[in-house]
TIRO-476656 format. One record per residue (C-alpha): residue in three letters; x, y, z. Coordinates in steps of 0.2 Angstrom, whole numbers, padded with zeros to 4 digits, always signed. Last residue first. Example, Ala and Ser with C-alpha at 12.3 -4.5 7.8 and 13.67 -1.06 7.14 Angstrom:
<pts>
SER+0068-0005+0036 ALA+0062-0022+0039 
</pts>
This chain:
<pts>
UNK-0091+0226+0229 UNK-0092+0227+0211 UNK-0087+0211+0200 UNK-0075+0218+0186 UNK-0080+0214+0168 UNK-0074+0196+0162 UNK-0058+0199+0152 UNK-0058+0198+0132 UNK-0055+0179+0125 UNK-0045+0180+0111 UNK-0049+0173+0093 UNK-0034+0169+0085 UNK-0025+0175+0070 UNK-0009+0165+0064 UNK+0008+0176+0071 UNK+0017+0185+0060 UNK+0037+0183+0063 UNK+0047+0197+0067 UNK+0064+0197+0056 UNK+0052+0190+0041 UNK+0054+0174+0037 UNK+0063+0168+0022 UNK+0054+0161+0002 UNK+0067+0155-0006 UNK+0061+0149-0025 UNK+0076+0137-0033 UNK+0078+0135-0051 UNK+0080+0122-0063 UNK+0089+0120-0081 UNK+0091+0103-0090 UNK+0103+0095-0094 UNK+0105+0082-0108 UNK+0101+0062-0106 UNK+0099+0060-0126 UNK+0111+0043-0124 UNK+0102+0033-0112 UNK+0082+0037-0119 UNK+0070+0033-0106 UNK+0077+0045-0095 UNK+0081+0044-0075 UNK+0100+0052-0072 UNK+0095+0070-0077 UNK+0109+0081-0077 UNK+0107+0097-0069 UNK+0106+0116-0073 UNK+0108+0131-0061 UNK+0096+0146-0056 UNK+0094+0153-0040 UNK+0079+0164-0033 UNK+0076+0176-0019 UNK+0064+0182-0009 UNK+0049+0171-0019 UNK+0034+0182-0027 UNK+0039+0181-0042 UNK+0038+0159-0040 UNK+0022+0157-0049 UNK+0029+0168-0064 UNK+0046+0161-0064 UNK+0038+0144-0063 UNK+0028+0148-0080 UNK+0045+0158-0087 UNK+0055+0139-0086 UNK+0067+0135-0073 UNK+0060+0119-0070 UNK+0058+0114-0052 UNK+0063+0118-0034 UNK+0053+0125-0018 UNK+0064+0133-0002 UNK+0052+0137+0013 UNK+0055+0149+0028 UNK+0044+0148+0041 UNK+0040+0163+0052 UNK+0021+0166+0048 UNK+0022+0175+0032 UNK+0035+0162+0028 UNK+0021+0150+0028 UNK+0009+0159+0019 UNK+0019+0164+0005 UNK+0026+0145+0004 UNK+0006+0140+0005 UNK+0004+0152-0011 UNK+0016+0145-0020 UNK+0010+0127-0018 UNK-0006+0134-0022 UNK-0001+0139-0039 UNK+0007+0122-0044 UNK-0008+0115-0035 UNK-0019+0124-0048 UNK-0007+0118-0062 UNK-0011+0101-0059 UNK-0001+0087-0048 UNK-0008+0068-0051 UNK-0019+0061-0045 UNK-0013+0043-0047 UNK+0004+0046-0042 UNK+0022+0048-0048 UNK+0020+0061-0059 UNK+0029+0071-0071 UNK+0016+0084-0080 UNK+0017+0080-0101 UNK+0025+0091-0111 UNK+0018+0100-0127 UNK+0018+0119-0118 UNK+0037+0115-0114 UNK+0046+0110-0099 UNK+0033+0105-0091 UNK+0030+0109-0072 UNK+0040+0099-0059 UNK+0029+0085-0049 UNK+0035+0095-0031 UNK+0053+0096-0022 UNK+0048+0106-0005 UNK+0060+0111+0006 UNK+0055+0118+0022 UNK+0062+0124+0039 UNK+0052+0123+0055 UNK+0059+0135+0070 UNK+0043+0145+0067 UNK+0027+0133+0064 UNK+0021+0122+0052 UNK+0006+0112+0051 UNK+0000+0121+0036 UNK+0013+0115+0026 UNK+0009+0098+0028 UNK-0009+0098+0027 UNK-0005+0110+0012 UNK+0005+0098+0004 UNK-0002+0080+0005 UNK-0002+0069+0019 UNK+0005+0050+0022 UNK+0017+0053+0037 UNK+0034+0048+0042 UNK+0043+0058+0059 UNK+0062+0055+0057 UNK+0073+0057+0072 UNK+0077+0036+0073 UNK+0075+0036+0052 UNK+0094+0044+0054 UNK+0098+0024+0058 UNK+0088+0018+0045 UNK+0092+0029+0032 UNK+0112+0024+0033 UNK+0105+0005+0035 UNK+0096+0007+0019 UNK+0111+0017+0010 UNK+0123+0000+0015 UNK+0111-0013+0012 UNK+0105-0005-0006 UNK+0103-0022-0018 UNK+0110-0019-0035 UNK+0101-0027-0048 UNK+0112-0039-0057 UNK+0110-0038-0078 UNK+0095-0027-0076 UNK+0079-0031-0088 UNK+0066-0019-0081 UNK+0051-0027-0080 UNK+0036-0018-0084 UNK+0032-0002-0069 UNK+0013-0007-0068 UNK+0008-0004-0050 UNK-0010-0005-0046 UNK-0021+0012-0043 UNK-0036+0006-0054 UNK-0029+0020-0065 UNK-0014+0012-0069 UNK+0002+0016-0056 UNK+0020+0020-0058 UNK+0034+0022-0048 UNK+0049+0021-0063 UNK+0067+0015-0059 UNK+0071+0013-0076 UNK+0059-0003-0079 UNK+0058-0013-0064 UNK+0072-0022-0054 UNK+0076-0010-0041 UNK+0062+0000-0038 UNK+0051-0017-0039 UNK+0060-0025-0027 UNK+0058-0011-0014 UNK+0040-0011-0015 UNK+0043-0029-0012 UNK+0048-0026+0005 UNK+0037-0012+0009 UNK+0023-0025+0004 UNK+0027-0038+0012 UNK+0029-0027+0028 UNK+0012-0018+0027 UNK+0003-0034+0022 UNK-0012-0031+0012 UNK-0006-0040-0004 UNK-0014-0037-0020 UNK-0004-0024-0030 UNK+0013-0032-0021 UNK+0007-0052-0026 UNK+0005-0045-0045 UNK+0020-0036-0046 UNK+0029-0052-0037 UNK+0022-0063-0051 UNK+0026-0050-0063 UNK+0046-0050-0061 UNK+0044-0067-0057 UNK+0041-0072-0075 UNK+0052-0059-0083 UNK+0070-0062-0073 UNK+0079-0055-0060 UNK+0069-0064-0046 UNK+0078-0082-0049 UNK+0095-0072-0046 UNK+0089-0066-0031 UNK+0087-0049-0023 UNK+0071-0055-0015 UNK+0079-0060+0002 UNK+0087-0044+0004 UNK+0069-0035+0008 UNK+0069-0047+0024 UNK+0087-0043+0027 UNK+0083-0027+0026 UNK+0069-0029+0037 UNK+0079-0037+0049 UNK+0090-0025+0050 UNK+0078-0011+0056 UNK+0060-0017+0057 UNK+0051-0002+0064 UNK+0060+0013+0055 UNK+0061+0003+0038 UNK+0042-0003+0041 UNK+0038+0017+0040 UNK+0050+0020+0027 UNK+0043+0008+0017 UNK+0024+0015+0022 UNK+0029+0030+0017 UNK+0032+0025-0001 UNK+0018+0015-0002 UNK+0005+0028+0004 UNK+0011+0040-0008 UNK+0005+0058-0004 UNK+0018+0062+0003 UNK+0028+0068+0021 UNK+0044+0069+0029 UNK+0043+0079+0047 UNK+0063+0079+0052 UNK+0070+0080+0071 UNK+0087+0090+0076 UNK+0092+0094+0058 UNK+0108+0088+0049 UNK+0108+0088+0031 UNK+0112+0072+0019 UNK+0096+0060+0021 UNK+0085+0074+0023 UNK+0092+0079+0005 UNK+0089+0061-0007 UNK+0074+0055+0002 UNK+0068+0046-0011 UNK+0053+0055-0012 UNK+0049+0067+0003 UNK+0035+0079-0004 UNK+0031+0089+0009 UNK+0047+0091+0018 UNK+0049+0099+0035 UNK+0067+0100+0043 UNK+0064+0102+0061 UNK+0074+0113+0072 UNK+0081+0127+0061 UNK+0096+0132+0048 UNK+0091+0139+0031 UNK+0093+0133+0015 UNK+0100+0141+0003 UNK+0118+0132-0001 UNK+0110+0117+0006 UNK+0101+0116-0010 UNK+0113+0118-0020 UNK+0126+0105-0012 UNK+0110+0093-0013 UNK+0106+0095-0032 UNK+0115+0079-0040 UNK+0104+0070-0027 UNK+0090+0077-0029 UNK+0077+0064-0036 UNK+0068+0070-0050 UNK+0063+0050-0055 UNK+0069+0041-0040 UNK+0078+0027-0037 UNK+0078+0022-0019 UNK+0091+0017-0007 UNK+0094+0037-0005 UNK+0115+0041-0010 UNK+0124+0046+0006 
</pts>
């Protein structure tokens, strides 16, 4: 099943390679949920799915709660009035200065489908600003959002950034972790889809936090650019697989080439380490 969002770096061309490496478990842990494109196509008793994007999560959330009528709620924008310039920004506007939770869910939904390549994009006051995006008839997602909906019922959905989420783990999780890649080359620019962005010290401490994890009984598969920056974050990593994939969010249409990616497996030892605790030592024996 395809995610009802678009999604710059989403993994939908990549979920048969993924699932090739990733382990089975209880709860599939994922730090950085984005569109949703793998929890949405393995089978997991429960799912923790979790970003730092508060209006990505909160659609998920009012998705959860609201079921059909959400959708038909979201439905109701997918107008032919809607696909055009002047609305466009008027609902941009109204979803950068609404505080309803289900208004804005819904319209954050409208602007993934009708703005400018499918981009998430915010200034640095934090408002959206994704320009119009000049679709003939933008296809509205019933089917995939009903799909999500109905899995959404084993889904646990939290705002919370990577090592909050990793550090929350415990043996019988399993992560996947699909961060803002690094560039491609030394002139590139990061990817991101949010305001703070995703640095090269986070980069490093998303390794570290797989090393942690696995160290603990968690195994933790990361992807990004296969380029010898992640190879030398990632050294660490069990094992290591290498494929290319076609990129279907670009500005450019006819320069869409692919581009090479790797996964990082970090797997649990045999006997997993336990976290350190302080123990309580006995109370000396009372003497008769």
């Amino acid at each position: 099943m395809k995610p009802f969002l678009k999604w710059a770096g989403g993994k939908a061309r990549s979920v048969e390679r993924i699932k090739a490496v990733l382990p089975s478990g209880h709860r599939l842990v994922e730090p950085f949920v984005g569109s949703g494109a793998l929890f949405l196509n393995v089978e997991f008793p429960t799912y923790l799915l979790a970003d730092v994007n508060h209006d990505l999560i909160n659609c998920y959330q009012q998705l959860q709660r609201g079921g059909l009528a959400f959708i038909d709620l979201c439905a109701s924008y997918f107008t032919p009035a809607n696909n055009a310039p002047d609305a466009y920004y008027a609902l941009r506007a109204r979803f950068n200065a609404t505080v309803d939770a289900v208004e804005k869910a819904a319209l954050f939904i409208y602007l993934n489908r009708h703005g400018y390549n499918g981009l998430c994009r915010y200034n640095g006051s934090g408002g959206f600003n994704v320009p119009f995006g000049r679709y003939t008839r933008p296809y509205f997602p019933r089917d995939e959002m009903v799909y999500c909906w109905q899995k959404a019922a084993r889904c646990e959905f939290v705002v919370a950034d990577f090592v909050t989420t990793l550090q929350a783990t415990a043996p019988g999780d399993v992560v996947y972790c699909d961060p803002p890649y690094v560039p491609l080359s030394a002139t590139a620019h990061f990817t991101s889809y949010h305001a703070d962005g995703f640095p090269l010290a986070s980069q490093r401490r998303l390794a570290q936090e797989a090393e942690a994890a696995a160290r603990r009984g968690v195994p933790v598969v990361i992807s990004n650019h296969d380029v010898p920056l992640t190879r030398e974050i990632y050294a660490a990593a069990d094992a290591h697989v290498f494929f290319a994939v076609q990129r279907n969010i670009s500005c450019d249409r006819l320069h869409r080439t692919a581009v090479a990616e790797l996964l990082a497996v970090f797997t649990a030892p045999t006997a997993p380490t336990p976290p350190a605790r302080l123990r309580r030592q006995p109370a000396p024996a009372t003497p008769n």
